[in-house]
TORKOL-4160 file (C-alpha; in steps of 0.2 Angstrom, whole numbers, padded with zeros to 4 digits, m for minus):
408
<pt num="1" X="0000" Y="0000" Z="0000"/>
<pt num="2" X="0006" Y="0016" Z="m0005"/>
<pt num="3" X="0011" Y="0031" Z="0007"/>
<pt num="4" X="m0001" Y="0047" Z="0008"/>
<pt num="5" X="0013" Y="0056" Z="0000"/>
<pt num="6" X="0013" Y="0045" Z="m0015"/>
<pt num="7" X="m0003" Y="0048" Z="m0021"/>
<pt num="8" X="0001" Y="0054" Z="m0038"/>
<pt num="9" X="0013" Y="0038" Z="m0040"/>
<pt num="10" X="0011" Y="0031" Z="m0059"/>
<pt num="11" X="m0001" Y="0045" Z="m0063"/>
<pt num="12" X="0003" Y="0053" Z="m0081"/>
<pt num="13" X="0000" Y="0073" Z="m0077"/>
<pt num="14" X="m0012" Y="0076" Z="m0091"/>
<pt num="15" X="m0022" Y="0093" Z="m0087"/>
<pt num="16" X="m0036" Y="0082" Z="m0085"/>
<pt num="17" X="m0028" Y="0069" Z="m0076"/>
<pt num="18" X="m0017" Y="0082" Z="m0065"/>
<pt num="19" X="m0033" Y="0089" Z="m0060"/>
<pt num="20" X="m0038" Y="0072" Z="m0052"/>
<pt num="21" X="m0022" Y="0068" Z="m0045"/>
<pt num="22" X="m0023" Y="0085" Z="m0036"/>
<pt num="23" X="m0041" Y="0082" Z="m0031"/>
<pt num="24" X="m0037" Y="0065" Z="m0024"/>
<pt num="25" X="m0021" Y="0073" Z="m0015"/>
<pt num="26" X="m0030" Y="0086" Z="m0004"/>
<pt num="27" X="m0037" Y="0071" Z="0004"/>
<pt num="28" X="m0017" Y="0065" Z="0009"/>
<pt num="29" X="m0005" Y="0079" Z="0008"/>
<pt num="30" X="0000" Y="0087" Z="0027"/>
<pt num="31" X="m0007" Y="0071" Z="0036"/>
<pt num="32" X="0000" Y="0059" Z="0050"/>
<pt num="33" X="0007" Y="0044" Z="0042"/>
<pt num="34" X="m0005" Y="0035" Z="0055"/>
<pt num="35" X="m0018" Y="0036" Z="0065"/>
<pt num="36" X="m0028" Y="0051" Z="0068"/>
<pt num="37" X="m0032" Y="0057" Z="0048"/>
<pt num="38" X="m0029" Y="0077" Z="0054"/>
<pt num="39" X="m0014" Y="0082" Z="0061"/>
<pt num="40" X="m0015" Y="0091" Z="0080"/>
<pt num="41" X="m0015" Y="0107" Z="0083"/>
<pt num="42" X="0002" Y="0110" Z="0092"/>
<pt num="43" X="0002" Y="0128" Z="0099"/>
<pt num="44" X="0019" Y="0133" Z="0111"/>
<pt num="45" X="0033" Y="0143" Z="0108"/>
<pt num="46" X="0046" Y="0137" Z="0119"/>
<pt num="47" X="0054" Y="0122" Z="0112"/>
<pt num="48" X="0067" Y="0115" Z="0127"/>
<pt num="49" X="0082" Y="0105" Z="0126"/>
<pt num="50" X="0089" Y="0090" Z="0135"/>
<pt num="51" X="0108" Y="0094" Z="0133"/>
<pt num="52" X="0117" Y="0108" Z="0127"/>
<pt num="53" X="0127" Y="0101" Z="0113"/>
<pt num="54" X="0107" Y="0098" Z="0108"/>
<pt num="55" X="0105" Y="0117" Z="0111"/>
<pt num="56" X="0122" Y="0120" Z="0101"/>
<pt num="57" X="0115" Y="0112" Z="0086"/>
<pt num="58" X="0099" Y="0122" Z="0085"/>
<pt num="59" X="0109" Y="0138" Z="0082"/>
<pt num="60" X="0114" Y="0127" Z="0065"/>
<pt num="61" X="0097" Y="0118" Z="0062"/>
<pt num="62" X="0088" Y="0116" Z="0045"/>
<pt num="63" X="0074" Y="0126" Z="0048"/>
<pt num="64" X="0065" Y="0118" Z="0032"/>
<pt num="65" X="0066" Y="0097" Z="0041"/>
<pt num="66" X="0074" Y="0099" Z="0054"/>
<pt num="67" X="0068" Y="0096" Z="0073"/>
<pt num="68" X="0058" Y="0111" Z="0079"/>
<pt num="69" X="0068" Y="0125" Z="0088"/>
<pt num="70" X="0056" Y="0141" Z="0092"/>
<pt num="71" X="0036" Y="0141" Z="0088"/>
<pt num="72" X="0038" Y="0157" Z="0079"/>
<pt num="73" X="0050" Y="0150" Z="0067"/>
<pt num="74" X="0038" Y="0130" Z="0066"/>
<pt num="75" X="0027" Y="0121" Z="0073"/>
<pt num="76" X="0020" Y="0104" Z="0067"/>
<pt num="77" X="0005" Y="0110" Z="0062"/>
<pt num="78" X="0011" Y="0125" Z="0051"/>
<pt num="79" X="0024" Y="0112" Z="0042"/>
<pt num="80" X="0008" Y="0103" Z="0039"/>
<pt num="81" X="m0001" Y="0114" Z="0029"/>
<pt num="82" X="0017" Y="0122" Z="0021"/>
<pt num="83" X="0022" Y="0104" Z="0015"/>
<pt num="84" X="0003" Y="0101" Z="0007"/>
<pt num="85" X="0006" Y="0119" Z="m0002"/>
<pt num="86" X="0020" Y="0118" Z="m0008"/>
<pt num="87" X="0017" Y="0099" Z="m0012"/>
<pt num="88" X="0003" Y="0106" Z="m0023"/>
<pt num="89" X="0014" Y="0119" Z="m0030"/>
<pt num="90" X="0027" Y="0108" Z="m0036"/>
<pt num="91" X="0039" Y="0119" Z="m0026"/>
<pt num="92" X="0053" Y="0116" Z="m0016"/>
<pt num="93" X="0045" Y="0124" Z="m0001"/>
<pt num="94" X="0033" Y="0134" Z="0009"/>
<pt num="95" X="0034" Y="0147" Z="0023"/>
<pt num="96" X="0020" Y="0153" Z="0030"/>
<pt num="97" X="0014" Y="0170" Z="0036"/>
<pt num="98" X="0000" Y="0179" Z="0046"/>
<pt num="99" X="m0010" Y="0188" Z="0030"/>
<pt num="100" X="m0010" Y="0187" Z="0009"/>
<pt num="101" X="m0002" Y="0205" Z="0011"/>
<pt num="102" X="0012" Y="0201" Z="0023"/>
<pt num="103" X="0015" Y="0187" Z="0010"/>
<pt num="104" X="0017" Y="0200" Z="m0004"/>
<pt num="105" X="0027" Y="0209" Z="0008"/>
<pt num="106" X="0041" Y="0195" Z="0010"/>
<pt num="107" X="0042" Y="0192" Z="m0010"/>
<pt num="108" X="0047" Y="0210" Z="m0011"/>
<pt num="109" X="0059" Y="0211" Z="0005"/>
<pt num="110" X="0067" Y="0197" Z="0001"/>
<pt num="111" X="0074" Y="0203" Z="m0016"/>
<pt num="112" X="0076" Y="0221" Z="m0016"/>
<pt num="113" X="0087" Y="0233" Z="m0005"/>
<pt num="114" X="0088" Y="0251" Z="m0007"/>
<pt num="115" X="0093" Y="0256" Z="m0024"/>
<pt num="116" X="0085" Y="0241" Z="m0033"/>
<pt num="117" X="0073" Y="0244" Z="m0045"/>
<pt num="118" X="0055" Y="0233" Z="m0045"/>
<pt num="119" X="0044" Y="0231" Z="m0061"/>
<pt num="120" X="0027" Y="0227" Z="m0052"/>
<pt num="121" X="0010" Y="0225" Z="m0064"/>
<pt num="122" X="0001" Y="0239" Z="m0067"/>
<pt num="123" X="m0019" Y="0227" Z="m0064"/>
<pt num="124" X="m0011" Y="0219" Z="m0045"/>
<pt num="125" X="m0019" Y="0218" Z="m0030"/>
<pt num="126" X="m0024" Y="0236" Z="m0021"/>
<pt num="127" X="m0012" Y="0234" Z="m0005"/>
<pt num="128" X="0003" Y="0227" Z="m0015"/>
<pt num="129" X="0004" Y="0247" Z="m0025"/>
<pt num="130" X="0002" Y="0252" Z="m0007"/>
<pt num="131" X="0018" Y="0243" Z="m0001"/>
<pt num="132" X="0027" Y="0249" Z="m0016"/>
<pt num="133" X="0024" Y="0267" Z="m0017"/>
<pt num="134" X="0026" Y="0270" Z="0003"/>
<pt num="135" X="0036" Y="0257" Z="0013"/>
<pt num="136" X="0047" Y="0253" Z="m0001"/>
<pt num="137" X="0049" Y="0271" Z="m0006"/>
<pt num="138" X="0056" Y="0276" Z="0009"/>
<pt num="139" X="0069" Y="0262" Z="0009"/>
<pt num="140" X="0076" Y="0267" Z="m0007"/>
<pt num="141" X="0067" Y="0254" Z="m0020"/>
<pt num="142" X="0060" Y="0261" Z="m0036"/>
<pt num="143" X="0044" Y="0254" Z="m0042"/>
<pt num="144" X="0040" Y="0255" Z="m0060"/>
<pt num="145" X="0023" Y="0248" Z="m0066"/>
<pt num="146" X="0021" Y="0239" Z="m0082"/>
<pt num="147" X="0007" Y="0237" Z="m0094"/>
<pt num="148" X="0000" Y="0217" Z="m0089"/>
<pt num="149" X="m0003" Y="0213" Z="m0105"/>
<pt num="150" X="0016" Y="0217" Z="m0109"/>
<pt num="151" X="0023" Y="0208" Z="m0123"/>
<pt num="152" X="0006" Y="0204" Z="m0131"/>
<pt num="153" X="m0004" Y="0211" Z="m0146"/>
<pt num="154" X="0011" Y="0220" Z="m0154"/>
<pt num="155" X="0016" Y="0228" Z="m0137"/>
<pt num="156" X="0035" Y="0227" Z="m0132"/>
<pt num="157" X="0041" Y="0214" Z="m0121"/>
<pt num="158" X="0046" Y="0215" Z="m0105"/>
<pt num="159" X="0065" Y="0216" Z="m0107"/>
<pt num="160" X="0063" Y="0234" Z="m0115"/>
<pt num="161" X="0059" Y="0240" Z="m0097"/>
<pt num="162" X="0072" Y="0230" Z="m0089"/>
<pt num="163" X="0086" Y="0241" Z="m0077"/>
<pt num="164" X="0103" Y="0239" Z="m0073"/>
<pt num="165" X="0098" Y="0239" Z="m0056"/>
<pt num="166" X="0080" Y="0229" Z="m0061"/>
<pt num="167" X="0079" Y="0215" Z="m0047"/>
<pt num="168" X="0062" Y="0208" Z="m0047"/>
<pt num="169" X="0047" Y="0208" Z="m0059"/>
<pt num="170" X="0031" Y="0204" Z="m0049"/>
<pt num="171" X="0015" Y="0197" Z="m0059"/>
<pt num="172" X="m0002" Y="0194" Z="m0054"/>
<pt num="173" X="m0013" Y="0184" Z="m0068"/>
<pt num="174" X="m0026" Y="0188" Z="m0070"/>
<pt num="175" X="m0026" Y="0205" Z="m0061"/>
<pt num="176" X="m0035" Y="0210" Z="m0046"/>
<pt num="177" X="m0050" Y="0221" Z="m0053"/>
<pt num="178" X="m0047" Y="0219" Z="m0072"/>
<pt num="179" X="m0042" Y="0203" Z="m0075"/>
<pt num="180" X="m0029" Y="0204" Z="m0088"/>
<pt num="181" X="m0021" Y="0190" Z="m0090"/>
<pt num="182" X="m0004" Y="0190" Z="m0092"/>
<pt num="183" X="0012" Y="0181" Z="m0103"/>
<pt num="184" X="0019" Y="0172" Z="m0089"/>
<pt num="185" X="0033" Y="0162" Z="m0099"/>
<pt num="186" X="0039" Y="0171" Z="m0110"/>
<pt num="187" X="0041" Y="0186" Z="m0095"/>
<pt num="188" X="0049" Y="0174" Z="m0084"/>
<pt num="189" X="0061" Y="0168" Z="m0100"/>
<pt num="190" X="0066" Y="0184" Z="m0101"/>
<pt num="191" X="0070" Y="0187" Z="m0083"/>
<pt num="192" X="0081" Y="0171" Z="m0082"/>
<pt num="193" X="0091" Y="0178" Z="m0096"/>
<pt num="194" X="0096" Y="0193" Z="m0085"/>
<pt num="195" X="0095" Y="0185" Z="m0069"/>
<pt num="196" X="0080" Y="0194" Z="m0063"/>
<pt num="197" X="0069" Y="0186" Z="m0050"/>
<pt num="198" X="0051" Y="0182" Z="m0054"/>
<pt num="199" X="0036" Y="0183" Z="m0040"/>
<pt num="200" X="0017" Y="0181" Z="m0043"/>
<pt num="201" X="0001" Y="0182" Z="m0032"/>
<pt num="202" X="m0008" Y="0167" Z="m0037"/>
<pt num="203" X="m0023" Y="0168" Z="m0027"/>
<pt num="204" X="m0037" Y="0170" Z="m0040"/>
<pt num="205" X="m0031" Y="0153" Z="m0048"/>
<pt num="206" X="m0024" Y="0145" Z="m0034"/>
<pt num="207" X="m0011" Y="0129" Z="m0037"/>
<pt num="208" X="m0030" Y="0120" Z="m0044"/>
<pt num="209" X="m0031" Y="0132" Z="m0057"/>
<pt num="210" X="m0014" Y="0138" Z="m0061"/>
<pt num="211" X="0005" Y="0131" Z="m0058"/>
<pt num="212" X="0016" Y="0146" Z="m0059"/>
<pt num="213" X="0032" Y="0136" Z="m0054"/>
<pt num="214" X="0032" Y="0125" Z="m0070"/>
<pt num="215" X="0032" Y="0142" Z="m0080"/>
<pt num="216" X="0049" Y="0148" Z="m0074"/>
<pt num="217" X="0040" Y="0158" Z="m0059"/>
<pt num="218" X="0051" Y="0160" Z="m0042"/>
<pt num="219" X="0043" Y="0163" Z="m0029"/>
<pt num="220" X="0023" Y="0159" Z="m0029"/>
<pt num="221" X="0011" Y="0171" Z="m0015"/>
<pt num="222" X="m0006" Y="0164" Z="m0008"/>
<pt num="223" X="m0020" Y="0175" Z="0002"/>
<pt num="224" X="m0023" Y="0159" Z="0010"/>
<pt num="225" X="m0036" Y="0168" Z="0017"/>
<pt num="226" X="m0045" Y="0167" Z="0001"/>
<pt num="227" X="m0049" Y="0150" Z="m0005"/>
<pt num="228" X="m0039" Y="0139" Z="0003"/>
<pt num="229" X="m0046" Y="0142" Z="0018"/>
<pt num="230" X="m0064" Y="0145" Z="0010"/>
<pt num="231" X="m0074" Y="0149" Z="0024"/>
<pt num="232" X="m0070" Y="0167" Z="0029"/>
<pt num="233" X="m0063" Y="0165" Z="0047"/>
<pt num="234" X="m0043" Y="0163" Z="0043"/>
<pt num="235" X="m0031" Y="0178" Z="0042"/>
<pt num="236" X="m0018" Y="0167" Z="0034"/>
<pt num="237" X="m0003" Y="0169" Z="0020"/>
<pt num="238" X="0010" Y="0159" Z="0010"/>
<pt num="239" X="0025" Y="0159" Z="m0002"/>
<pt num="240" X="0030" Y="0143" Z="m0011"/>
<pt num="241" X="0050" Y="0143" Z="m0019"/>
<pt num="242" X="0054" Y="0135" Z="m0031"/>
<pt num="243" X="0074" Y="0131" Z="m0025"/>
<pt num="244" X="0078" Y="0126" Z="m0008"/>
<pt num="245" X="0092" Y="0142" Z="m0009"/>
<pt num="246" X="0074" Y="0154" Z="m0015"/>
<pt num="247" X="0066" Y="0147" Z="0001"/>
<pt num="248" X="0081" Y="0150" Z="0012"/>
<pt num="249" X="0078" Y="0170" Z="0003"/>
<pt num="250" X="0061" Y="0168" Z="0009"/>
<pt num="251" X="0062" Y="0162" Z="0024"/>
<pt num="252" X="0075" Y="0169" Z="0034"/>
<pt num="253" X="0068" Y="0185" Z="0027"/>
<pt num="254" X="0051" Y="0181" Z="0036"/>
<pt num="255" X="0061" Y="0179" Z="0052"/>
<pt num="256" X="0071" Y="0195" Z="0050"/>
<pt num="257" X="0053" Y="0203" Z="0049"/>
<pt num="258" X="0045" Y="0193" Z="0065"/>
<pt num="259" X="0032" Y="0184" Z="0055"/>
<pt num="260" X="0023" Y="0169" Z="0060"/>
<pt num="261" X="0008" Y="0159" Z="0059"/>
<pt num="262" X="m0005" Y="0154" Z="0072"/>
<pt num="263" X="m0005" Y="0134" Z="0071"/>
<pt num="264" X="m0024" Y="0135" Z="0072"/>
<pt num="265" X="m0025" Y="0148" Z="0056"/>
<pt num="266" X="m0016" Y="0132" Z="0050"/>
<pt num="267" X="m0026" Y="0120" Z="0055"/>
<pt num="268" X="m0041" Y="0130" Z="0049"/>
<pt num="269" X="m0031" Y="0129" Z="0031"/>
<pt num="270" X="m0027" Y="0115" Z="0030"/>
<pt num="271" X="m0043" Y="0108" Z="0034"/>
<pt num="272" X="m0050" Y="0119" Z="0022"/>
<pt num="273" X="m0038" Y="0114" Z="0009"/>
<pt num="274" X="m0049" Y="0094" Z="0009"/>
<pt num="275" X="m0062" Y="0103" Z="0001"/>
<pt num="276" X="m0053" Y="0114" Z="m0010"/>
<pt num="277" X="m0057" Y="0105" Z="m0027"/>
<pt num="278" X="m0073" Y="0100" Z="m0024"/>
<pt num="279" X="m0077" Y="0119" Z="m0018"/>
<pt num="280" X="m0066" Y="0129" Z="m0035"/>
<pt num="281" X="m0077" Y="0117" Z="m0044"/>
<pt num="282" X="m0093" Y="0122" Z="m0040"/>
<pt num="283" X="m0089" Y="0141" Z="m0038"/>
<pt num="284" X="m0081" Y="0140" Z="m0056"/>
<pt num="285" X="m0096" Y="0131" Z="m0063"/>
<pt num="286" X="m0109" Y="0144" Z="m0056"/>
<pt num="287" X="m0097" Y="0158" Z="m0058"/>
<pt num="288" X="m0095" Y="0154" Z="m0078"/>
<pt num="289" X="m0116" Y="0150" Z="m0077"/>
<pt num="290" X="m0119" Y="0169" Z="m0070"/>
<pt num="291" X="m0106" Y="0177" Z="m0080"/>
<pt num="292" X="m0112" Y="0169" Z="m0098"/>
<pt num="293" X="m0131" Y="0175" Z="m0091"/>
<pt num="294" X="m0124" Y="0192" Z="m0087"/>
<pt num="295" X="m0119" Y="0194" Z="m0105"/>
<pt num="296" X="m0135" Y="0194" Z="m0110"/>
<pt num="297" X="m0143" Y="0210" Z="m0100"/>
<pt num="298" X="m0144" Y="0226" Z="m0104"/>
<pt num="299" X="m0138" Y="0235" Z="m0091"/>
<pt num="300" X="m0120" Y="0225" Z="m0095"/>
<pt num="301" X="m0108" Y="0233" Z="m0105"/>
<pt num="302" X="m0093" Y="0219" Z="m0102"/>
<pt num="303" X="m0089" Y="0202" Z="m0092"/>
<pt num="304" X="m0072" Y="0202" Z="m0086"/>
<pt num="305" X="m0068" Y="0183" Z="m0084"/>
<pt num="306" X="m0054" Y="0176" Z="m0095"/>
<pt num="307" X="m0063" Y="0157" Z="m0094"/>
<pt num="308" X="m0073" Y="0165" Z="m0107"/>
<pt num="309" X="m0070" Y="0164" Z="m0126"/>
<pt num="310" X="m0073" Y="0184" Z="m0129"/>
<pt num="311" X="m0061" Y="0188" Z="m0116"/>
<pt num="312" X="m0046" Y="0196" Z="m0123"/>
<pt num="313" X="m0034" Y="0185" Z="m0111"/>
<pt num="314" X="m0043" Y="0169" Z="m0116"/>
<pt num="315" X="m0032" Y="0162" Z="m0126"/>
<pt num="316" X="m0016" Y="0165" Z="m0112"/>
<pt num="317" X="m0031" Y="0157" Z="m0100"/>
<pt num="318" X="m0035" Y="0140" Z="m0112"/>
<pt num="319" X="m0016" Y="0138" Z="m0114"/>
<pt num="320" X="m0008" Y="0139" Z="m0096"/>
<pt num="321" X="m0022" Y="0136" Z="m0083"/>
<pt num="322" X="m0031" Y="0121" Z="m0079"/>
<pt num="323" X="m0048" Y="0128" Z="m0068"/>
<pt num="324" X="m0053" Y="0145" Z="m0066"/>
<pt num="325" X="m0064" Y="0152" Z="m0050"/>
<pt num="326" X="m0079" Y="0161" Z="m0043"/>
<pt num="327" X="m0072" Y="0179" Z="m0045"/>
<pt num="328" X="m0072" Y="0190" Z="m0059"/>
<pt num="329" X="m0080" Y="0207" Z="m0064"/>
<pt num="330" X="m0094" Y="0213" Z="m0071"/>
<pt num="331" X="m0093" Y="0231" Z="m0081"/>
<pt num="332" X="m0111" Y="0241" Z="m0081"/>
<pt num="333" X="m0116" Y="0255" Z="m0092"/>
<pt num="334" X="m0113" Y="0271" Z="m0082"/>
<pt num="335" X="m0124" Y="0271" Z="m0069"/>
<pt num="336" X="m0127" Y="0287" Z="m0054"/>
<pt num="337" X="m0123" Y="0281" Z="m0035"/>
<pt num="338" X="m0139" Y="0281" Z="m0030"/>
<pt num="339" X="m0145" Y="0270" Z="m0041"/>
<pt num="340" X="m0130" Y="0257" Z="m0038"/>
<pt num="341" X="m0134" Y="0258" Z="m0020"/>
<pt num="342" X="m0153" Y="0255" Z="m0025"/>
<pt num="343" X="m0146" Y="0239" Z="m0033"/>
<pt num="344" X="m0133" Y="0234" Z="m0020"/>
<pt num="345" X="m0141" Y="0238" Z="m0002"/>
<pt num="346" X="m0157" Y="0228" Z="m0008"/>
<pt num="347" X="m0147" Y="0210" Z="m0014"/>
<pt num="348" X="m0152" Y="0195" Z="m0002"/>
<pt num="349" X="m0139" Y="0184" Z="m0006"/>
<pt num="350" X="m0124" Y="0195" Z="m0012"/>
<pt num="351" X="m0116" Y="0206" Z="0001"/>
<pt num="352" X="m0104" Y="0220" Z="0001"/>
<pt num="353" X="m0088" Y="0214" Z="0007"/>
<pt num="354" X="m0069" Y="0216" Z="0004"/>
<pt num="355" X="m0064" Y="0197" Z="0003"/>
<pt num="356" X="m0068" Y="0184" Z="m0009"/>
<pt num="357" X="m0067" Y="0165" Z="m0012"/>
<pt num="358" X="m0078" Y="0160" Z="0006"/>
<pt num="359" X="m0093" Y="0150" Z="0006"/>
<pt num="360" X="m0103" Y="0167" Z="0002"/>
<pt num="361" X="m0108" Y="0176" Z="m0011"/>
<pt num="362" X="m0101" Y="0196" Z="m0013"/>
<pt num="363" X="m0102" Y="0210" Z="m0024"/>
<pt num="364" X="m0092" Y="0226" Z="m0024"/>
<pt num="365" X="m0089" Y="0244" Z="m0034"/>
<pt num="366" X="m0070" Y="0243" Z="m0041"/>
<pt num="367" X="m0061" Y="0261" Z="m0046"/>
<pt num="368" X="m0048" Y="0255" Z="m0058"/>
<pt num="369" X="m0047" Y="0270" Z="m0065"/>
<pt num="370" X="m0041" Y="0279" Z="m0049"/>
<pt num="371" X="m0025" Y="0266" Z="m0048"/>
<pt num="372" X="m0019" Y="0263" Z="m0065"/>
<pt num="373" X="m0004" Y="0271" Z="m0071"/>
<pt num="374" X="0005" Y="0264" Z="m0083"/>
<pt num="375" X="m0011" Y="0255" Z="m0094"/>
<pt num="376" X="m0026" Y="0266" Z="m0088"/>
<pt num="377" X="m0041" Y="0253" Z="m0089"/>
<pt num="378" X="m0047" Y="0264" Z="m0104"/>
<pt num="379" X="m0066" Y="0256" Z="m0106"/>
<pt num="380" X="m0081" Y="0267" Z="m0098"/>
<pt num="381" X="m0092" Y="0260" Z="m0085"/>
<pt num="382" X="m0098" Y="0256" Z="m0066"/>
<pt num="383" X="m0086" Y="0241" Z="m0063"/>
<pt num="384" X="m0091" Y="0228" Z="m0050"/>
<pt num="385" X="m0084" Y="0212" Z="m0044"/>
<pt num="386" X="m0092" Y="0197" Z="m0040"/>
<pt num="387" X="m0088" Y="0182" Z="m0030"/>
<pt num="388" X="m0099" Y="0169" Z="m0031"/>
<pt num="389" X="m0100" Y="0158" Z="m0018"/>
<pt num="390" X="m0110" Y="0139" Z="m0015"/>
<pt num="391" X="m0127" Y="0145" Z="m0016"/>
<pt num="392" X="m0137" Y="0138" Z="m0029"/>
<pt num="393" X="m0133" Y="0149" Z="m0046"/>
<pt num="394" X="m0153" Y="0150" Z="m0050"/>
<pt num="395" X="m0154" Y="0159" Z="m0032"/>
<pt num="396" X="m0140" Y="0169" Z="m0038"/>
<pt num="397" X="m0145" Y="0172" Z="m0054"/>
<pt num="398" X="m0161" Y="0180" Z="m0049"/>
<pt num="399" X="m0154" Y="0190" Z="m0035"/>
<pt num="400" X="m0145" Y="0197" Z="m0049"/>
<pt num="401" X="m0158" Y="0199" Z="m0060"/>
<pt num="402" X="m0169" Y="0207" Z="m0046"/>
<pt num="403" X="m0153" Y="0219" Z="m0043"/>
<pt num="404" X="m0151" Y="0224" Z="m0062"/>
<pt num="405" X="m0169" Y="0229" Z="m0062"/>
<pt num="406" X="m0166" Y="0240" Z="m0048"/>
<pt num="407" X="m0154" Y="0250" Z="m0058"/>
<pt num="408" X="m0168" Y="0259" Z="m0069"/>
């Protein structure tokens, strides 16, 4: 009898046949190799020594396998959940922090010092533009932000904007808002050419939907919050590396900025990592269902949602990922506040909330137009985003349609 971590023995890694190796793996990755089917939920942070050549070798332990030394720095319940990730990732490892944000945060730190120039993507996720333009600024690190769909459509590739002193290019695909999707190899080809590190926020796609890793990417960032946890009640973050001498990077950059993870957040993840395909599944199958119905109202001028065949990125989508999610925008014809908040403030299923990915339904107004910099989002409209979540998508759909109607 096989081992719960070689599930995916003998299995030829087709995208269909992938898909079900992963499915069948949540069930496995991050357990016990007996017994109990979850691991415990191993909370401390003094970790004491029986001798002092015992306490000697801690100052030189492997921090990755090694025996546990402090609970800031490990506990058996955070290298759970970071083995499963980074198991799913294909990577060489995971380090886990408190939020999705202080996960972006460690990418940056831990590749730029003053003087470096970063090249971050013009459609990423609102906090990340935040970090760049005030902490990193005051530090010395320039931030230049790029078109996403660089490289594509007759647009010059990424290398034209390469630096000298250009460290890092940092990608999020599809981006937060917009939902450009983005050239992932060919920018990462180009980086390795120059030796320029490569990160992405892959939390719309999760490692389900998209395997950044086997295109060239560095270092992999996940809101775990988001839908790895899947039931909005985890404040939770993680990088996956994709060489053991990228995770040290990562790593001891975590620990030079104190960050940690609570061994129940991980326990929350990791238990809502067993449902994770079964969840992305239904959320992208009522979330394709809602978006394909939306395209035929009136009040809609656009569906953002690259899984569709009109979706400028589509052809990047059908090419690199294997699933798509819940999430995606909707652009309106121009409508005045008080009738969006007439459409908004009555919805019974959808609510108005800053997350996305839980087991709820949510719908927000997005300002692209007060963020963009380098490739203004050009096209007219109220923008909202949608989440959609495991209610029924006939519920949805007419709590949607009942909304719409408000609008006039």
């Amino acid at each position: 009898m096989s081992e719960p971590g070689d599930w995916s023995e003998g299995i030829e890694h087709t995208r269909r046949e992938r898909s079900a190796a992963i499915r069948t793996g949540l069930t496995r990755l991050g357990r016990p190799e007996r017994g109990f089917v979850n691991p415990s939920v191993v909370r401390g942070s003094t970790v004491t020594f029986r001798t002092l050549d015992e306490f000697d070798r801690s100052l030189k332990v492997d921090l990755k396998d090694g025996p546990y030394t402090y609970g800031l720095l490990d506990t058996p319940t955070e290298r759970a959940l970071a083995g499963a990730l980074a198991s799913l990732d294909g990577a060489e490892g995971a380090v886990l922090v408190g939020s999705g944000l202080a996960a972006v945060g460690v990418a940056l730190m831990a590749f730029l010092s003053h003087g470096d120039h970063l090249l971050m993507v013009d459609s990423c996720y609102g906090p990340s533009r935040i970090l760049c333009d005030g902490l990193l600024k005051r530090y010395g690190v320039e931030t230049s932000y790029y078109d996403p769909r660089v490289g594509q459509d007759g647009r010059p590739g990424i290398e034209t904007l390469f630096r000298e002193n250009t460290r890092l290019v940092f990608m999020e695909s599809p981006g937060s808002v917009t939902f450009e999707m983005q050239d992932v190899p060919a920018i990462t080809a180009a980086c390795r050419e120059r030796g320029i590190a490569t990160a992405i926020d892959n939390t719309w796609a999760t490692p389900l939907g998209f395997r950044p890793i086997e295109h060239g990417v560095d270092v992999v960032v996940h809101a775990l919050t988001k839908y790895v946890a899947g039931h909005s009640d985890v404040m939770l973050g993680g990088l996956t590396a994709r060489t053991r001498a990228i995770w040290d990077k990562v790593k001891f950059t975590a620990m030079d900025l104190g960050h940690g993870a609570s061994p129940d957040d991980a326990w929350l993840a990791l238990r809502g990592m067993r449902t994770l395909g079964v969840r992305l599944e239904s959320q992208e199958r009522s979330g394709l269902q809602l978006a394909r119905w939306l395209q035929t109202r009136p009040e809609v001028k656009r569906v953002l949602h690259p899984a569709l065949p009109e979706d400028p990125g589509h052809a990047i989508f059908r090419r690199d990922f294997d699933h798509a999610c819940g999430t995606f925008g909707v652009l309106l014809h121009e409508v005045e506040r008080d009738a969006l908040a007439r459409m908004l403030e009555g919805m019974r299923l959808f609510e108005m909330g800053y997350s996305w990915g839980g087991f709820e339904s949510l719908i927000i107004p997005q300002h692209p137009l007060s963020e963009r910099t380098a490739a203004p989002f050009e096209e007219t409209g109220t923008l909202l985003r949608i989440s959609v979540g495991l209610e029924h998508p006939e519920h949805l759909a007419r709590d949607l349609a009942d909304g719409l109607d408000r609008l006039s």
